[in-house]
C-alpha positions as CSV (number, residue, x, y, z in Angstrom):
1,X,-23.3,43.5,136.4
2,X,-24.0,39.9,134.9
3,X,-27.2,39.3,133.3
4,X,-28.6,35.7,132.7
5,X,-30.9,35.4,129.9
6,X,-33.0,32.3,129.0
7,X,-32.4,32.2,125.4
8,X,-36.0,30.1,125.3
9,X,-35.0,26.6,124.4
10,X,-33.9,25.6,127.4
11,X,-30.2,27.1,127.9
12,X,-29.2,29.9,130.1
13,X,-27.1,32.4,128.5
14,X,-24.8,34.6,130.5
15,X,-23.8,38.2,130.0
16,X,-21.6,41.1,130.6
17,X,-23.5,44.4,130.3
18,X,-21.2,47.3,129.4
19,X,-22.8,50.3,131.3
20,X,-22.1,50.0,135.2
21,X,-23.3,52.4,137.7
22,X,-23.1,53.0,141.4
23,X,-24.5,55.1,144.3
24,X,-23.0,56.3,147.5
25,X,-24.9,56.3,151.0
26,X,-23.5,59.1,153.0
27,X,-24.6,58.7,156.5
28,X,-24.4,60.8,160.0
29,X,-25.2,58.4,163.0
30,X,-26.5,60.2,166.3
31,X,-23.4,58.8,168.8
32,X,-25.7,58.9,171.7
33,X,-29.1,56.1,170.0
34,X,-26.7,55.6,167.0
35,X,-30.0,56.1,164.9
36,X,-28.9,58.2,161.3
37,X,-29.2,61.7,161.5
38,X,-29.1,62.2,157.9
39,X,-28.4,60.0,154.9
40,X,-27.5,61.5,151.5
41,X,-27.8,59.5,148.3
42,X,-25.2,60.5,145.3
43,X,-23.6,59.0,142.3
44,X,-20.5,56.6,142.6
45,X,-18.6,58.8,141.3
46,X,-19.4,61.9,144.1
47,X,-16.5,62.6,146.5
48,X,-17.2,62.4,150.1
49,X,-15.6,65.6,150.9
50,X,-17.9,67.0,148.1
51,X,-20.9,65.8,150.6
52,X,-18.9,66.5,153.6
53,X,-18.3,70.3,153.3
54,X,-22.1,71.4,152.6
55,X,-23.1,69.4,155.6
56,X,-22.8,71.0,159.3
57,X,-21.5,68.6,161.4
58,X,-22.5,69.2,165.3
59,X,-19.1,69.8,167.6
60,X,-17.8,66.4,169.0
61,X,-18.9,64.9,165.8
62,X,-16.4,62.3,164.3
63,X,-15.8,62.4,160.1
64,X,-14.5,59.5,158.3
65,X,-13.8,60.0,155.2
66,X,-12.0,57.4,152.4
67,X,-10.4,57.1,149.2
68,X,-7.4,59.7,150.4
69,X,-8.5,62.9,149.9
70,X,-6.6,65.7,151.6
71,X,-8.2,68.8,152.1
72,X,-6.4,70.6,155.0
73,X,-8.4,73.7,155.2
74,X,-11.4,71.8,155.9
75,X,-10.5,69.4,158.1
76,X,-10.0,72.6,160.2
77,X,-13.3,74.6,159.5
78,X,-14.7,70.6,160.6
């Protein structure tokens, strides 16, 4: 994140802040109006598979997932 600061004489100062954050949108889209089902808000840092496994997905639904996590066991309870 940059900040820019009027430092009050006329100049424009600009700065790095040191504390970054982020949020994740997780969100299941009905195939069929492709309206969202649900949307869940989490830190950057939250996994989707985290989200994914206390959600029920309905059969026929499609999961995509990123970042490369592996998680055989349940990709077949999905």
């Amino acid at each position: 994140m940059v900040a820019v600061c009027d430092l009050g004489d006329g100049t424009i100062s600009r700065t790095e802040e040191l504390a970054k954050s982020a949020i994740k949108l997780h969100v299941g889209l009905n195939h069929s109006g492709y309206l969202p089902e649900f949307v869940a808000i989490t830190e950057g840092k939250t996994s989707d598979i985290e989200i994914g496994r206390i959600l029920q997905f309905p059969q026929g639904s499609i999961v995509a997932v990123d970042r490369g996590y592996c998680d055989y066991s349940w990709y077949n309870q999905v």
